[in-house]
DODO-703127 format. One line per 4 residues: their letters; for each residue x negated, y, z of C-alpha. Coordinates in steps of 0.05 Angstrom, whole numbers, plus 32768, in hexadecimal, padded with zeros to 4 digits. Layout:
N
A = X:Y:Z ~ ...
# end
This chain:
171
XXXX = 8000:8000:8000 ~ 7FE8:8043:7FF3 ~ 8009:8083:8011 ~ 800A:80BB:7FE3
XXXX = 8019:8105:8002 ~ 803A:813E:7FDC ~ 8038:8182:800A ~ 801E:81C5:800E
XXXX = 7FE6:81D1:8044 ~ 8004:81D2:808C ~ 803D:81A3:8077 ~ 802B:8170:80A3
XXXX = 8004:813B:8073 ~ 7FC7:8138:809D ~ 7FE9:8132:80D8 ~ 8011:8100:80BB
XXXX = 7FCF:80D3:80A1 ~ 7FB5:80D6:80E3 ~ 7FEC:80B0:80FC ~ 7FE4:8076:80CA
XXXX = 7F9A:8079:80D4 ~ 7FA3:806B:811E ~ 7FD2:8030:8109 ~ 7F98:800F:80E4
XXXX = 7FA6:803B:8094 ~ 7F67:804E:8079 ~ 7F6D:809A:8071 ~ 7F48:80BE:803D
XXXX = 7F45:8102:8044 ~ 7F36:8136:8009 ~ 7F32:8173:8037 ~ 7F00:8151:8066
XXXX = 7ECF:8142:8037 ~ 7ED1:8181:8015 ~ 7EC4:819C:805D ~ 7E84:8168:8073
XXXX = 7E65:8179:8027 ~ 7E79:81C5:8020 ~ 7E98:81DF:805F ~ 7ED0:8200:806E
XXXX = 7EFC:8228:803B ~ 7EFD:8276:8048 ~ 7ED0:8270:807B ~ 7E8C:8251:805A
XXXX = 7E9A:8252:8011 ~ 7EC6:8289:7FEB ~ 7F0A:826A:7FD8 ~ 7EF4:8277:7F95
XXXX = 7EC6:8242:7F92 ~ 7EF3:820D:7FB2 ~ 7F14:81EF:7F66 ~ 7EC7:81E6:7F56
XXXX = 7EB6:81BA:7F8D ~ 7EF7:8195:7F97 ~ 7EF9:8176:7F51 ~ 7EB2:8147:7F6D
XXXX = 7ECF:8136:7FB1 ~ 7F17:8121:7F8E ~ 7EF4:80F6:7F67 ~ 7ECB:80D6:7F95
XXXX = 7F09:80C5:7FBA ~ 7F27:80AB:7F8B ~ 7EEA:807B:7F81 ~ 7EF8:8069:7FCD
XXXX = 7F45:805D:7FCA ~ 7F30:802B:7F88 ~ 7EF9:7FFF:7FB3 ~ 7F28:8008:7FEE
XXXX = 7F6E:7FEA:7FD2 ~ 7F42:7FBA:7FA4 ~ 7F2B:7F98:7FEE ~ 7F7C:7F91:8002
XXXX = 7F7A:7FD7:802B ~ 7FB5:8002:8037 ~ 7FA0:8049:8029 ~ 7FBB:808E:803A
XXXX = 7FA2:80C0:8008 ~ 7F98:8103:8030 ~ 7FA5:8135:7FFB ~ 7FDD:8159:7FE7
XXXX = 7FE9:8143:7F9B ~ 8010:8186:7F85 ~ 8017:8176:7F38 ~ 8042:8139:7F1B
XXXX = 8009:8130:7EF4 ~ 7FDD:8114:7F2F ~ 8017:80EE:7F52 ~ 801C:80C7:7F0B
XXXX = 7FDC:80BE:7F08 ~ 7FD3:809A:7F56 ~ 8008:8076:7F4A ~ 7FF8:805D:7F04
XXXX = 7FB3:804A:7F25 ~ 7FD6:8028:7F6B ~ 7FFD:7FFC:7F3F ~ 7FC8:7FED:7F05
XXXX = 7FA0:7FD2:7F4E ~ 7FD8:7FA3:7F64 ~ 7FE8:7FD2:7F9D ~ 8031:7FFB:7FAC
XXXX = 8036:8041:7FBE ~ 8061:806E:7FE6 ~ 8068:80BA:7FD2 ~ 8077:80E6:8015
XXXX = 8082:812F:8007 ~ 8085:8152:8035 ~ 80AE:8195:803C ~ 80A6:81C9:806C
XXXX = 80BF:821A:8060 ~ 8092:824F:804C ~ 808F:8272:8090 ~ 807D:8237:80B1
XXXX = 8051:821C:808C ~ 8027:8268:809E ~ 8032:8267:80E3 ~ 8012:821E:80E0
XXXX = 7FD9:823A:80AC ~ 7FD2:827C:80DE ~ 7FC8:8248:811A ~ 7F96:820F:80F6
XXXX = 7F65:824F:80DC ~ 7F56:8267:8121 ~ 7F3F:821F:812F ~ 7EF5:8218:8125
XXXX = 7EFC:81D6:80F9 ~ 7F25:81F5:80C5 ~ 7F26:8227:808C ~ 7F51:825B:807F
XXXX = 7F8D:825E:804A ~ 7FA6:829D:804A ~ 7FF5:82AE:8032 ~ 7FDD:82B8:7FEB
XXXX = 7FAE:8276:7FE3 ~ 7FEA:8253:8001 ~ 801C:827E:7FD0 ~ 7FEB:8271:7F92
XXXX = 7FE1:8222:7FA8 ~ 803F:8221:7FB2 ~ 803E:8238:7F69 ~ 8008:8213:7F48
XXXX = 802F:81D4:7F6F ~ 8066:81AB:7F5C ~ 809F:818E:7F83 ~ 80A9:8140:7F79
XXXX = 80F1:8136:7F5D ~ 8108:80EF:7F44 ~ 80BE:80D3:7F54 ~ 80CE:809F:7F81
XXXX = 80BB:80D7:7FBE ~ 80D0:80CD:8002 ~ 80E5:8112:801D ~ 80C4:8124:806C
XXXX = 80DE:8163:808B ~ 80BC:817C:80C6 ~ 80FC:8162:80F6 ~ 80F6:8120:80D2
XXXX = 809F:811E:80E1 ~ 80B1:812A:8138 ~ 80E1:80EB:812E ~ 80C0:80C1:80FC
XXXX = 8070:80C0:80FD ~ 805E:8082:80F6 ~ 80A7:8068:80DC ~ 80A2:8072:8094
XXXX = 80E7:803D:808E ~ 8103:8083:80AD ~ 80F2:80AB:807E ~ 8128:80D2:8051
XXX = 8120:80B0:8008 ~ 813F:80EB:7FD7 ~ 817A:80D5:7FA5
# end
């Protein structure tokens, strides 16, 4: 099984991934290796560069989710997947390995998803995404409809971490 995540930063994915991770998923994170080879966004590279050294680390997860499902691991790709293009692509690749996959998107409003960002960039381990990297990331995004997604809300994430079978699947 492989867990793919559809959000906007500060929806809740991470948090989310952790949760399987402690259950025994194998979580691979795109942020955190951007952050152990470059550092943190806003705060020690410009946002400008970040496109330029996220396309190496996305691949190199990628390589990692292959070797990983090819040795009969479940998987919980940390990354937020905001084109259909991408999702297709995962999931064309889960299946082509013999695995299944779950699409969770999860949706959270606009003003709370900045009271979350305004919270995690005062915290030392984090970079910063301001309103308009988080506006210019919403509109370069786009929501899953008729994918096969299984729709989290932030009530449904206090009842359900760790329940996926409880998790709204969208008409």
């Amino acid at each position: 099984m492989v867990y793919l995540l559809v959000g906007l930063p500060g929806s809740g994915k991470s948090t989310y991934a952790r949760t399987l991770e402690r259950d025994g998923v194998l979580r691979l994170s795109v942020d955190e290796q951007v952050m152990a080879r470059h550092g943190r966004l806003g705060k020690d590279y410009p946002v400008a560069q970040h496109l330029d050294l996220l396309g190496p680390v996305v691949d190199a997860v990628r390589r990692q989710l292959i070797e990983a499902v090819k040795t009969g691991r479940t998987v919980v790709l940390d990354h937020g997947l905001g084109r259909r293009s991408e999702r297709d692509e995962y999931k064309q690749l889960v299946t082509s390995l013999g695995a299944t996959w779950r699409l969770l998107y999860f949706q959270v409003e606009r003003d709370e998803l900045l009271r979350r960002l305004a919270v995690r960039s005062e915290e030392p381990g984090y970079g910063v995404i301001d309103p308009e990297v988080l506006d210019w990331i919403a509109t370069s995004s786009e929501e899953p409809h008729d994918e096969g997604e299984e729709l989290l809300r932030p009530g449904d994430l206090k009842d359900s971490v760790g329940k996926l079978d409880q998790v709204t699947r969208r008409p």
